[in-house]
Rosetta silent file (secondary structure, phi, psi, omega in degrees, C-alpha in Angstrom):
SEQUENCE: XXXXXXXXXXXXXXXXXXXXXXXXXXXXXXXXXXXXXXXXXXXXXXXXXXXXXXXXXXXXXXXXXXXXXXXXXXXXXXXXXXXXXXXXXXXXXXXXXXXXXXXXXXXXXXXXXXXXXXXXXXXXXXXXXXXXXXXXXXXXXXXXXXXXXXXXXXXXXXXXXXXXXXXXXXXXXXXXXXXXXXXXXXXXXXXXXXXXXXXXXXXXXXXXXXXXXXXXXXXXXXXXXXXXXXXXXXXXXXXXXXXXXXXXXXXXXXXXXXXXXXXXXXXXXXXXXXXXXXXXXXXXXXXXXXXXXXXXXX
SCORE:     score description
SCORE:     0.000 S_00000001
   1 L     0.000  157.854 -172.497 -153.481 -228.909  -56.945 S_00000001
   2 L   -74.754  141.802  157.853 -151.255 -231.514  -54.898 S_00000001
   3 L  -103.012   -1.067  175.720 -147.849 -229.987  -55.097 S_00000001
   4 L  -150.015  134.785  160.110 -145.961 -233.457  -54.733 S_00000001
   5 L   107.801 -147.560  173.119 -146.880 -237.105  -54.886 S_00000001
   6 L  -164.729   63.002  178.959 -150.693 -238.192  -55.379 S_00000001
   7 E   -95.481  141.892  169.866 -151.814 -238.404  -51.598 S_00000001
   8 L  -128.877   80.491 -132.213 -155.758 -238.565  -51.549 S_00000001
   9 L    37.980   45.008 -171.427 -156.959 -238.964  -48.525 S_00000001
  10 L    74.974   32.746  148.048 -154.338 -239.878  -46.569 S_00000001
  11 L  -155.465  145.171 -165.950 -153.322 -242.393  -49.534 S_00000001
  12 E  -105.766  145.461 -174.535 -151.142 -242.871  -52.496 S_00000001
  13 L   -72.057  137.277  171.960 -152.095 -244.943  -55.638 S_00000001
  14 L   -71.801  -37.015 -179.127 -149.028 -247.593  -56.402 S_00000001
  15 L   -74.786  -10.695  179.316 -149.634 -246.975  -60.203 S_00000001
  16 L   -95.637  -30.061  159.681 -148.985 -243.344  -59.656 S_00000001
  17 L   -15.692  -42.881  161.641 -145.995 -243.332  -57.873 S_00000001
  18 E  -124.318  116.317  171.888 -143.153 -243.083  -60.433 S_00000001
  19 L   -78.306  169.766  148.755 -143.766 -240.251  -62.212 S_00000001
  20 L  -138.896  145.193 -173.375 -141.986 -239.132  -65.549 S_00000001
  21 L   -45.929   56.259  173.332 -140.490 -235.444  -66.791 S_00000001
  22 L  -143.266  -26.176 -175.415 -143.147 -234.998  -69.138 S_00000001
  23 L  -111.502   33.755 -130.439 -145.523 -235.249  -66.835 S_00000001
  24 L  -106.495  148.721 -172.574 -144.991 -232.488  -63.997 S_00000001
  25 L   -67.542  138.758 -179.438 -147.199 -230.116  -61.787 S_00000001
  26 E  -132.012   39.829 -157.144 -147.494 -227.275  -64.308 S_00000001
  27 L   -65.120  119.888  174.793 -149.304 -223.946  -62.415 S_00000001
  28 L   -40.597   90.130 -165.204 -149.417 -220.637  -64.040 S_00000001
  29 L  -106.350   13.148  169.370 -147.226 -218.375  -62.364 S_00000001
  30 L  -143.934   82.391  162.602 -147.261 -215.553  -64.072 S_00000001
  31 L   -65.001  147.649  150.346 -150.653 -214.111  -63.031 S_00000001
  32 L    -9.650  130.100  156.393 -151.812 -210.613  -63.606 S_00000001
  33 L  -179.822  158.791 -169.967 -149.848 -208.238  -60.760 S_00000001
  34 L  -171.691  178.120 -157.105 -148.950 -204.815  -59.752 S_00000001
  35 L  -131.863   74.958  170.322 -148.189 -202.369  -57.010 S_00000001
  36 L  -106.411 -177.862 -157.580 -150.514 -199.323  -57.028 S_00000001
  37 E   -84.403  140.150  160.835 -151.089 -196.531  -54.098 S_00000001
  38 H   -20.598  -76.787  172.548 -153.425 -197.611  -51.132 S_00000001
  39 H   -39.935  -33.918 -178.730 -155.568 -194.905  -51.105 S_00000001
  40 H   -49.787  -75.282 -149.745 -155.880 -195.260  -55.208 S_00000001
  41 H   -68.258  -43.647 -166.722 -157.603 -198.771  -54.696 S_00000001
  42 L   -73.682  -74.715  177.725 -159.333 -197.975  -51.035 S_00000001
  43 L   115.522   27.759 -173.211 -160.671 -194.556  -51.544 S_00000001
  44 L  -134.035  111.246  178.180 -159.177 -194.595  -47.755 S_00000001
  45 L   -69.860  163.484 -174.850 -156.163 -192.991  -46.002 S_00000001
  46 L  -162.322 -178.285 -165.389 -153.671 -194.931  -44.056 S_00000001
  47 L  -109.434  163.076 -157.300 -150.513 -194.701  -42.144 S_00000001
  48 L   -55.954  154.106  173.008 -146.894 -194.189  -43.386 S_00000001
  49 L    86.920  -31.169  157.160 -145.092 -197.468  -44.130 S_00000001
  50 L  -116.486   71.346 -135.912 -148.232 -198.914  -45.488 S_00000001
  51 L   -95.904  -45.204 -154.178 -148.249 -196.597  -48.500 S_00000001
  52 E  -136.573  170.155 -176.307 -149.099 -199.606  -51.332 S_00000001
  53 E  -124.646  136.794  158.216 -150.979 -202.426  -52.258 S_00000001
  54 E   -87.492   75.714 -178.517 -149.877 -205.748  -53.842 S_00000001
  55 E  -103.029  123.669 -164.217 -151.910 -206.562  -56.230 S_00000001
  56 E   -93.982  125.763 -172.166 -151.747 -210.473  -57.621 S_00000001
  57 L    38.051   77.339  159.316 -154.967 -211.668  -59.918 S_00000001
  58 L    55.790   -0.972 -163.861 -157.193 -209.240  -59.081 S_00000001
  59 E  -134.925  136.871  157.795 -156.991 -209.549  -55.590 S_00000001
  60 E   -48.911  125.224  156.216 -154.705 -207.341  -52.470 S_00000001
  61 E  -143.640    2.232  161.451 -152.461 -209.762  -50.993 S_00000001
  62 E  -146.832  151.170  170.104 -150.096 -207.578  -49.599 S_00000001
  63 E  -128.354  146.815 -151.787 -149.905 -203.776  -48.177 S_00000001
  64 E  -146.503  158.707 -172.415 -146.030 -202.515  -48.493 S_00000001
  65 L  -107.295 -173.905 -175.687 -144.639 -199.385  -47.956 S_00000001
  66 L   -35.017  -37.298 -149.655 -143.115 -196.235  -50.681 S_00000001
  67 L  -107.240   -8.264 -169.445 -139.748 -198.193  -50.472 S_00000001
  68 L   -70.069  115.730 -139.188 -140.799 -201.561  -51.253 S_00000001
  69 L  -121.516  103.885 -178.808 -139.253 -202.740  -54.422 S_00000001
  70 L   -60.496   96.671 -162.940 -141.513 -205.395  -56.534 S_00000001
  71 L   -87.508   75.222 -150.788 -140.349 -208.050  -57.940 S_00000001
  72 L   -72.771  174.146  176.834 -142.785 -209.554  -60.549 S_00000001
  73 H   -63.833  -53.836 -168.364 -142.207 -213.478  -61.353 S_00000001
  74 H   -66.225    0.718  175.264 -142.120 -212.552  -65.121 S_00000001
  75 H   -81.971  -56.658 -143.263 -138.498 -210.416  -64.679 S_00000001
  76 H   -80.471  -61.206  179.102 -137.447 -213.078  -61.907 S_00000001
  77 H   -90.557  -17.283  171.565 -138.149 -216.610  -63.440 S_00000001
  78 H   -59.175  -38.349  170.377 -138.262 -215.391  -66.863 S_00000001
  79 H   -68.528  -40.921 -168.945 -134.394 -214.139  -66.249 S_00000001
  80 H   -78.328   -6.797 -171.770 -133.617 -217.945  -64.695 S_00000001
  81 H  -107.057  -11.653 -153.472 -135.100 -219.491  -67.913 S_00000001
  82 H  -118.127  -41.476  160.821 -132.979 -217.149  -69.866 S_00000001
  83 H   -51.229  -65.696 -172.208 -129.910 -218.038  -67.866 S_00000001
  84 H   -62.794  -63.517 -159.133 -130.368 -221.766  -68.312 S_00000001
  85 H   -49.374  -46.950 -165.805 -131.181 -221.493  -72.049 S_00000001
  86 H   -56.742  -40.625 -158.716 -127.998 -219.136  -72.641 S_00000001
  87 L  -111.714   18.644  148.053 -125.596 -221.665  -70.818 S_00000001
  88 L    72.001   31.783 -166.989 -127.241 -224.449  -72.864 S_00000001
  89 L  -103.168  103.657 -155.435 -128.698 -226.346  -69.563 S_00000001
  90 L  -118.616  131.218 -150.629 -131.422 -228.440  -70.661 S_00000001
  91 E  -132.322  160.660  153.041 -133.984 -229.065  -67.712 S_00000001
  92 E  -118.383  134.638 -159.131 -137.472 -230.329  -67.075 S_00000001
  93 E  -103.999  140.128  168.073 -139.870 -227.515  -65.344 S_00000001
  94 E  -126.192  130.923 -173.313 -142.291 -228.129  -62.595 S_00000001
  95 E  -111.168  179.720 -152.914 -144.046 -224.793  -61.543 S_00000001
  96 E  -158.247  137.649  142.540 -146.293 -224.177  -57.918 S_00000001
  97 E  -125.964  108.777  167.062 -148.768 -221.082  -57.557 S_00000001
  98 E   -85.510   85.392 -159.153 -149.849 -220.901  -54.069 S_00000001
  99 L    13.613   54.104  147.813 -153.046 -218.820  -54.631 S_00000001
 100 L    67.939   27.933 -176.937 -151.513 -216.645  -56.286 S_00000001
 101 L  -134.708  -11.667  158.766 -149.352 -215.249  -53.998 S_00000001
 102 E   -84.942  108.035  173.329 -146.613 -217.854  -53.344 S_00000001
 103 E  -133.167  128.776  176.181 -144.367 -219.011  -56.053 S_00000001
 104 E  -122.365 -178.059  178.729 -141.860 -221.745  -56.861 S_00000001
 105 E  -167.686  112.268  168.875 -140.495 -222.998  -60.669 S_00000001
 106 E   -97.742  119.484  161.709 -138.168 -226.179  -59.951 S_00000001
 107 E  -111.497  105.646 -179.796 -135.732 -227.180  -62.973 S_00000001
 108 E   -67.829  158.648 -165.768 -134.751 -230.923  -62.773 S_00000001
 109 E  -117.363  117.889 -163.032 -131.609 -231.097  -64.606 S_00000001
 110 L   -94.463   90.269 -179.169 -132.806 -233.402  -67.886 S_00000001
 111 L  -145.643   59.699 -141.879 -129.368 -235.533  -67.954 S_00000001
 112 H   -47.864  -34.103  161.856 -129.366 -239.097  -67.908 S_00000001
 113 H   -18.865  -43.420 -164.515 -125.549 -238.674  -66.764 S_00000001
 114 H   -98.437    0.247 -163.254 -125.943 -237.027  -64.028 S_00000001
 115 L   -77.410  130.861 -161.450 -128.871 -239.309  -62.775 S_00000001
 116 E  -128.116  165.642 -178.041 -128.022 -241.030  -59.178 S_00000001
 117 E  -157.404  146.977 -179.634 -129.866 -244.172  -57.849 S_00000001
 118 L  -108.037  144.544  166.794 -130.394 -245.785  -54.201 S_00000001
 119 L    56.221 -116.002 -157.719 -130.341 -249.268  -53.143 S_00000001
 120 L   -97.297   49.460 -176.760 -131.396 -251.286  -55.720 S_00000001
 121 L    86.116  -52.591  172.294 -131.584 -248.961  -58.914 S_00000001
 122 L   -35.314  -79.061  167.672 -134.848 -248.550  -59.424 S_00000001
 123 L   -48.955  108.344 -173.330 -134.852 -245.377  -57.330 S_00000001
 124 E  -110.500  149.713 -166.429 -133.801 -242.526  -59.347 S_00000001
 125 E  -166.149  119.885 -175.201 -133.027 -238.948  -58.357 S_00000001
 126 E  -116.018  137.824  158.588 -131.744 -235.870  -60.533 S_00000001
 127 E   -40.069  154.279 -141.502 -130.347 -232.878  -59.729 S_00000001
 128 E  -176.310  128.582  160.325 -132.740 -229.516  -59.266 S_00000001
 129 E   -98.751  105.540  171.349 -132.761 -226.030  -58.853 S_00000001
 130 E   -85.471  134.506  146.673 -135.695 -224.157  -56.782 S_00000001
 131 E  -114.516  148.798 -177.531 -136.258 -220.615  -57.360 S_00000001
 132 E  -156.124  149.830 -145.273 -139.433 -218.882  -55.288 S_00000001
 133 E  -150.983  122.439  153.779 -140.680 -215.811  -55.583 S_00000001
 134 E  -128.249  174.010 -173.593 -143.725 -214.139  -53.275 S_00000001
 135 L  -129.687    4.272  149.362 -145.815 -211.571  -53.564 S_00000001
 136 L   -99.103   -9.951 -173.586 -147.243 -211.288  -49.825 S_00000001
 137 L   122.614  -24.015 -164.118 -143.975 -211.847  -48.077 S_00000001
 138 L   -73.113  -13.493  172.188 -144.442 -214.848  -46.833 S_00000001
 139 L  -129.783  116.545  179.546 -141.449 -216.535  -49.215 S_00000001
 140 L   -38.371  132.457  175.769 -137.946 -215.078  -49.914 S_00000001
 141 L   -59.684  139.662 -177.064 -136.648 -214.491  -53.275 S_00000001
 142 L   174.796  147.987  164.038 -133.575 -217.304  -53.280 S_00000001
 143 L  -136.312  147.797 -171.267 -132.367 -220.207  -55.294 S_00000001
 144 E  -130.187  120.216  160.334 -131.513 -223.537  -54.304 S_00000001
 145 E   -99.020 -169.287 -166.633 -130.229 -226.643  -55.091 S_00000001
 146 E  -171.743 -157.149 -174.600 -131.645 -229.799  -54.704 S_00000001
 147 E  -140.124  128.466  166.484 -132.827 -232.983  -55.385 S_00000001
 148 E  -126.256  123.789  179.629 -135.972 -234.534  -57.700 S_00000001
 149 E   -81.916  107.490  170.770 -137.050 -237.829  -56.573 S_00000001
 150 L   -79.973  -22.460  155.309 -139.149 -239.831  -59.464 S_00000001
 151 E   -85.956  147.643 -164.800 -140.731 -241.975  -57.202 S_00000001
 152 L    68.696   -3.557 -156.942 -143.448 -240.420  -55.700 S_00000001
 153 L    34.367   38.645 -161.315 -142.241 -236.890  -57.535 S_00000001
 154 L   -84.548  164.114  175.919 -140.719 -235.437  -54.145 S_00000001
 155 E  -111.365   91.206  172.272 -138.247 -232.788  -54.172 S_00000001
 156 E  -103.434  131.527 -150.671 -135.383 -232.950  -51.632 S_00000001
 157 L  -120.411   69.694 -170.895 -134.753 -229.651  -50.431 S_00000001
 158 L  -110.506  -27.581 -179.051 -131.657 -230.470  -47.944 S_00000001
 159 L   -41.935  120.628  167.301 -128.677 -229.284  -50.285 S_00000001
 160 L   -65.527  -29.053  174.741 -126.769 -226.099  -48.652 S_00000001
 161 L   -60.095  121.149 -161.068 -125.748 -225.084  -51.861 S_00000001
 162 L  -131.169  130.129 -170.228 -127.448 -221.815  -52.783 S_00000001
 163 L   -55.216   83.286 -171.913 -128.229 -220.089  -55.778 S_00000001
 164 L   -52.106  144.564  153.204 -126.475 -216.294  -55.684 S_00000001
 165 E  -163.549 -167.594 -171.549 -127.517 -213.625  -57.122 S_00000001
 166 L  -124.982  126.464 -172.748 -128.025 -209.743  -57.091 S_00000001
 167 L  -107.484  152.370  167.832 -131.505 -208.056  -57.124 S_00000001
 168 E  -122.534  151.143 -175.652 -131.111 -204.323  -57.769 S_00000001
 169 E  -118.454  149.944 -174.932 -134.051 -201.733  -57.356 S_00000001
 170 L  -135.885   47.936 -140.418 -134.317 -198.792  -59.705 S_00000001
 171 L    51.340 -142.426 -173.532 -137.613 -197.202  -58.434 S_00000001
 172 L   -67.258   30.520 -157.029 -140.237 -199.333  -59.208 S_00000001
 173 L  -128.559  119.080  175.814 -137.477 -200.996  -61.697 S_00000001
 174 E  -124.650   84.860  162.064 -136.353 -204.594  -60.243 S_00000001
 175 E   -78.378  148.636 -153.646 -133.239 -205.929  -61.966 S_00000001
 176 L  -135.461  146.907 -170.328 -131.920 -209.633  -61.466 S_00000001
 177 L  -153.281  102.702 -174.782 -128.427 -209.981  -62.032 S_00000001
 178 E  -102.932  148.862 -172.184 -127.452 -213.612  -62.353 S_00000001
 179 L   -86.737 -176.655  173.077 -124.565 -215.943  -61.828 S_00000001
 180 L   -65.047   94.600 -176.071 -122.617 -218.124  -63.730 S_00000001
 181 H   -63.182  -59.568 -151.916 -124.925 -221.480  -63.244 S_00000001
 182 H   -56.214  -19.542  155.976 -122.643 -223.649  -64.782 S_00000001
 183 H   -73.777  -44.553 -160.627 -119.724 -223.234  -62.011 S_00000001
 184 H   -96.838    2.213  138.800 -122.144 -223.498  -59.652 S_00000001
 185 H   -39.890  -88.692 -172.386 -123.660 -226.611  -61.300 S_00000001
 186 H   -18.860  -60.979 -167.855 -120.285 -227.748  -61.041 S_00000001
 187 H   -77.671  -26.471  176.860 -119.390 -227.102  -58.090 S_00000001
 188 H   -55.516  -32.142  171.190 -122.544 -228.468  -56.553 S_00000001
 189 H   -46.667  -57.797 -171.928 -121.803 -232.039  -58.351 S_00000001
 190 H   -61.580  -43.525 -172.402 -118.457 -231.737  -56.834 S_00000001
 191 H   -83.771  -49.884 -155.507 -118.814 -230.828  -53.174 S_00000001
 192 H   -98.553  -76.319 -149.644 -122.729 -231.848  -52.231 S_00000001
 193 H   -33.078  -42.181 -174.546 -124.206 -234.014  -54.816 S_00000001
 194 H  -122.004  -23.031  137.731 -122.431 -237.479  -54.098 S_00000001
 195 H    -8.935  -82.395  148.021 -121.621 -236.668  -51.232 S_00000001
 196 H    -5.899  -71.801 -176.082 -125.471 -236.651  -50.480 S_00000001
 197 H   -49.991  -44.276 -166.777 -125.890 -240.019  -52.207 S_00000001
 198 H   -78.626  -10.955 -153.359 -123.957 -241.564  -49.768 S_00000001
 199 H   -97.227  -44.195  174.367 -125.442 -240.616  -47.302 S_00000001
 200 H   -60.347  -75.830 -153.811 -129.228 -241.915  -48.614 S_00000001
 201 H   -52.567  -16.315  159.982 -127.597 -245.474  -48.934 S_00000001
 202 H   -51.683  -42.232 -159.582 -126.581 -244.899  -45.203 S_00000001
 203 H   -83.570  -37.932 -141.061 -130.620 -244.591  -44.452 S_00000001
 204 L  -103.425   35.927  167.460 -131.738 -247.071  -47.099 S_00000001
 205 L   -97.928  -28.655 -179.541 -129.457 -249.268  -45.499 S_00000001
 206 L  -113.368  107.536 -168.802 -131.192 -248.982  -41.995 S_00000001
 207 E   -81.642  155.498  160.662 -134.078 -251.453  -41.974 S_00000001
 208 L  -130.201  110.694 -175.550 -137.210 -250.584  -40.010 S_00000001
 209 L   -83.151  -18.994  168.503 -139.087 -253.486  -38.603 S_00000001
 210 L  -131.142  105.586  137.536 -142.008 -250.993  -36.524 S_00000001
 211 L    -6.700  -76.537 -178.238 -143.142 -248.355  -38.566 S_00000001
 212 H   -40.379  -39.264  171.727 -145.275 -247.095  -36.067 S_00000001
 213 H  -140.851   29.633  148.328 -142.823 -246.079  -33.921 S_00000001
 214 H   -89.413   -8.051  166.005 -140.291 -244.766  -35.486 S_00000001
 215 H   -75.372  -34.757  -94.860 -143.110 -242.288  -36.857 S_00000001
 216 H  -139.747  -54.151 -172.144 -144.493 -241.858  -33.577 S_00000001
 217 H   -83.521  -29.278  174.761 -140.622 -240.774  -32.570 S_00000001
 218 H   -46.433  -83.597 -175.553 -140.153 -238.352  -35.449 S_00000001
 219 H   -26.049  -41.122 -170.943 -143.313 -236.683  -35.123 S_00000001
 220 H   -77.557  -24.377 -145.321 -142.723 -236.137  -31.003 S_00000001
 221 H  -104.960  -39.795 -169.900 -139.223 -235.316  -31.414 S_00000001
 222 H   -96.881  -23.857 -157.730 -139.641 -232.614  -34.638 S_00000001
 223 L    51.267   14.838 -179.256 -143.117 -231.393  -33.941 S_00000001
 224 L   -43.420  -60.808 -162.148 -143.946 -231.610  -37.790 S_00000001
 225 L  -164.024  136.586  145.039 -147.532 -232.707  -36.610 S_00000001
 226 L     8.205   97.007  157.675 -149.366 -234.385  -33.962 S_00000001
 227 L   -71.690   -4.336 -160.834 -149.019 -238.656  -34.244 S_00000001
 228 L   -99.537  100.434  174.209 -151.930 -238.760  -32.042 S_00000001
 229 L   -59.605  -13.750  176.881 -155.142 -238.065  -33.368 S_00000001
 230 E   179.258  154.382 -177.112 -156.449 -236.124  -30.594 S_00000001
 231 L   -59.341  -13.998 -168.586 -155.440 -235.916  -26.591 S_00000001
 232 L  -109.196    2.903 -152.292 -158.672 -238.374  -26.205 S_00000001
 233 E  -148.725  113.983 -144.328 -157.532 -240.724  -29.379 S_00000001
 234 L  -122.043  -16.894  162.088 -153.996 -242.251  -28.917 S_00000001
 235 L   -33.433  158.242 -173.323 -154.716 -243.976  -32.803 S_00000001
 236 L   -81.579  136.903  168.788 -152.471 -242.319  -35.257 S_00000001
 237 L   -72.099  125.240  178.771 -153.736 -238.839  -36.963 S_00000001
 238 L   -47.474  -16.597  133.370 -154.102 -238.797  -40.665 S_00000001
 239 L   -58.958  -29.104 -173.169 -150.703 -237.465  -41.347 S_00000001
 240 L   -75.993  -89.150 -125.575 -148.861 -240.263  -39.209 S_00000001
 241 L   -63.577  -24.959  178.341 -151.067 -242.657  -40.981 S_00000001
 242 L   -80.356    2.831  137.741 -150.240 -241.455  -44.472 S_00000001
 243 L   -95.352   -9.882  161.539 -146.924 -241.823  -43.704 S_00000001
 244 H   -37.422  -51.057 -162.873 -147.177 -245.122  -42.296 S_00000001
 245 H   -79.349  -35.207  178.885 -148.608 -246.152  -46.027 S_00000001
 246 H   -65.327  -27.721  172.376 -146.220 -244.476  -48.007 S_00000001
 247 H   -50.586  -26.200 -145.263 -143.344 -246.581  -46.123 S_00000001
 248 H  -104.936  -45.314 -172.839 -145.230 -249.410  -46.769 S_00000001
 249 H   -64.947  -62.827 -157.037 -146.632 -248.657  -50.604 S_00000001
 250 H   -57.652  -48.077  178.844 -142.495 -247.664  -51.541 S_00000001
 251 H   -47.014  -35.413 -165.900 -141.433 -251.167  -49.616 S_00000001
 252 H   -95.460  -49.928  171.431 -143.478 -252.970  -51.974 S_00000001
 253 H   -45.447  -49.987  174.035 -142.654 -250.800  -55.114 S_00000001
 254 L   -91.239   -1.561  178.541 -139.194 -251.164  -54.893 S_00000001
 255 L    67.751   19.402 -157.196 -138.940 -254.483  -53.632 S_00000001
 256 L  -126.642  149.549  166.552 -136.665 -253.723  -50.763 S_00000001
 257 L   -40.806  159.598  169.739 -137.751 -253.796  -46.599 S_00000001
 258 L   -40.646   80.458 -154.130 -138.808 -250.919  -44.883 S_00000001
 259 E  -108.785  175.645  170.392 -135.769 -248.628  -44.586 S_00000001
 260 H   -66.072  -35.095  172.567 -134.624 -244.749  -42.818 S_00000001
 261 H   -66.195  -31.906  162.894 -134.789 -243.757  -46.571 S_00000001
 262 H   -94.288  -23.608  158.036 -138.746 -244.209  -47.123 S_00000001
 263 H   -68.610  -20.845  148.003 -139.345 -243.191  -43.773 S_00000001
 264 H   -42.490  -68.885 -170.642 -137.456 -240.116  -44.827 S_00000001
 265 H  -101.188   28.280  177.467 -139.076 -239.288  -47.650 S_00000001
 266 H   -94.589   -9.326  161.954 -142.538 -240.233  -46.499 S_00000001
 267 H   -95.908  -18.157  176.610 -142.581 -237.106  -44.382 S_00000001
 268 H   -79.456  -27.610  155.179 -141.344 -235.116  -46.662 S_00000001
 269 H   -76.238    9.884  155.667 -144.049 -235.614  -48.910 S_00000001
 270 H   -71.656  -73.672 -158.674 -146.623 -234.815  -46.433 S_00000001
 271 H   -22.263  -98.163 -165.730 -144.001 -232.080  -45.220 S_00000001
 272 H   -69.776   -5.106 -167.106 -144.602 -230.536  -49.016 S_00000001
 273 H  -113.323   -7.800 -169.529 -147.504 -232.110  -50.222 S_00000001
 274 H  -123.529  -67.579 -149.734 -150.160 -231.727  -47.229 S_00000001
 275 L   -62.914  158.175 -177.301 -148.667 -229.078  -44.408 S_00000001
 276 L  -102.998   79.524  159.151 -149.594 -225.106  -44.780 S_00000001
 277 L  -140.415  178.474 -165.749 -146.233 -223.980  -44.489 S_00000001
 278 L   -89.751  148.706  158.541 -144.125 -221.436  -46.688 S_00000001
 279 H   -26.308  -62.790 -155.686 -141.332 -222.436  -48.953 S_00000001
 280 H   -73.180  -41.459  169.735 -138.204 -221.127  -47.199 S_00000001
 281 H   -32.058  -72.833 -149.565 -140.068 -223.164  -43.913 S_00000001
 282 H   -57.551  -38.259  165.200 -140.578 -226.318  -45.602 S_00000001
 283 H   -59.337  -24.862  179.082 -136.627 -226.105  -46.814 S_00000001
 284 H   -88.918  -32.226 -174.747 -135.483 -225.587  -43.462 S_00000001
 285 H   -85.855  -15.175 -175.741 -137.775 -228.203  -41.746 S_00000001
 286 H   -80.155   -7.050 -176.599 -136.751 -230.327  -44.485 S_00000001
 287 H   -99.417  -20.515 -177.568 -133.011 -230.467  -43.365 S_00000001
 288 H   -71.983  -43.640 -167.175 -133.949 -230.644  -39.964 S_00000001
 289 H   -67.916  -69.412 -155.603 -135.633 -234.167  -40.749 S_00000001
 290 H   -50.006  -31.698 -177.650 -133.102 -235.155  -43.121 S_00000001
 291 H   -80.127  -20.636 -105.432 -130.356 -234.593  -40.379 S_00000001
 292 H  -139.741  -82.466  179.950 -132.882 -236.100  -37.970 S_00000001
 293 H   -60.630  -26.155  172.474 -133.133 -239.851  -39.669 S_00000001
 294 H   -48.793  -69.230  176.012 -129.455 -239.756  -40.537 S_00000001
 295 H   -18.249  -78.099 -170.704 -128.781 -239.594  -37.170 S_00000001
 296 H   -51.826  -10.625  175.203 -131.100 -242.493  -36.004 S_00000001
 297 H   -77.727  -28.506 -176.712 -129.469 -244.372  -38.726 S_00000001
 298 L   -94.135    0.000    0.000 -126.193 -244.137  -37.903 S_00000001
């Protein structure tokens, strides 16, 4: 499944574009898993430090050693849904299984209050909490806040503010020991949150009259990907061009010129909705960009 947006071949439908909470990526994330010994499963000996197997749906996706302390999704997001419910925080969920070894569970904060808008209104954006969870290694246990974008459904994942908490190991026993969300709801409103905001009306503020090569500078400047389709093909590569069209599909959708703000978030929905990169990357490359277009904006 797409995790953000509706790109199909290097294009997005205009009727699909603004999503609503009801309607949300919804992946099953709490597959079958367990940790038993290497040898058990191989029928094979092996060397210290790779002791165990990680297994998620039926299949090894990680080998871990005697000390490695497992964290399944149902302790981990089952405790954050248990947290929100207790402190009365009423959310909309969108969940991610990355074959079945990768996991995120985003909670948009379901609050028309708290609901922020760019330019001319139409663009809406709610507050958002990521939690991710893997089970080869490849993504940190961590919470985050953030931002969910209803046009397009993107998630921007630039906010420093980060969701504490304590994991304790017990032998195989993996306790979660969680904070007080609602101060740090709080405090995230106060210090980041509008902050933030101003800062999008800085980009969506900064018209862009050639696409082309302000993608052309990101892309060279960032390395997300190639604008170039090949060293023999100086034409734009089907990521530049699909963000060329999303600048161009949100300029018409929203009725406003070509701004720093849709060139913003038209790499970030490649950034999450096309590139093969891990969570905790894609948050870090996503601040680098965000910091990136401010700049040229300013």
């Amino acid at each position: 499944m797409r995790e953000q947006g509706t790109i199909t071949n290097g294009t997005i439908s205009n009727s699909l574009m603004i999503k609503d909470l009801n309607n949300l990526r919804n992946d099953d994330v709490f597959v079958p898993n367990e940790v038993r010994n290497f040898k058990d499963v191989t029928g094979i000996n092996s060397r210290k430090g790779l002791d165990r197997v990680v297994i998620s749906n039926g299949e090894i996706v990680n080998v871990v050693s005697k000390s490695y302390g497992h964290l399944p999704n149902e302790t981990f997001f089952g405790q954050v849904e248990n947290m929100l419910l207790e402190a009365d925080i009423k959310t909309a969920t969108r969940s991610i299984n990355r074959d079945n070894r990768s996991f995120a569970v985003d909670h948009i904060l379901n609050d028309e209050s708290l609901v922020i808008t760019v330019k001319n209104g139409m663009d809406e954006l709610r507050p958002m909490l990521r939690f991710t969870n893997s089970y080869d290694g490849s993504s940190r246990t961590t919470g985050h806040f953030g931002f969910y974008r209803k046009v397009c459904d993107n998630g921007l994942h630039i906010a420093h503010s980060s969701i504490g908490f304590n994991i304790k190991h017990k032998g195989d026993i993996t306790e979660v020991v969680m904070p007080n969300i609602k101060y740090l709801i709080a405090k995230f409103m106060n210090n980041e949150y509008y902050e933030l905001q101003r800062k999008f009306e800085i980009l969506a503020e900064k018209r862009v009259d050639n696409i082309e090569e302000y993608v052309k500078l990101t892309c060279e400047d960032l390395k997300i990907f190639m604008y170039e389709s090949s060293k023999e093909n100086p034409e734009p590569s089907l990521n530049a061009r699909t963000v060329i069209d999303i600048v161009n599909r949100e300029s018409n959708l929203l009725g406003t010129p070509a701004n720093m703000w849709h060139l913003y978030n038209a790499f970030n929905e490649v950034l999450h909705g096309k590139l093969k990169k891990s969570f905790n990357t894609q948050r870090v490359m996503d601040a680098r960009l965000f910091d990136y277009t401010l700049q040229l904006a300013q």
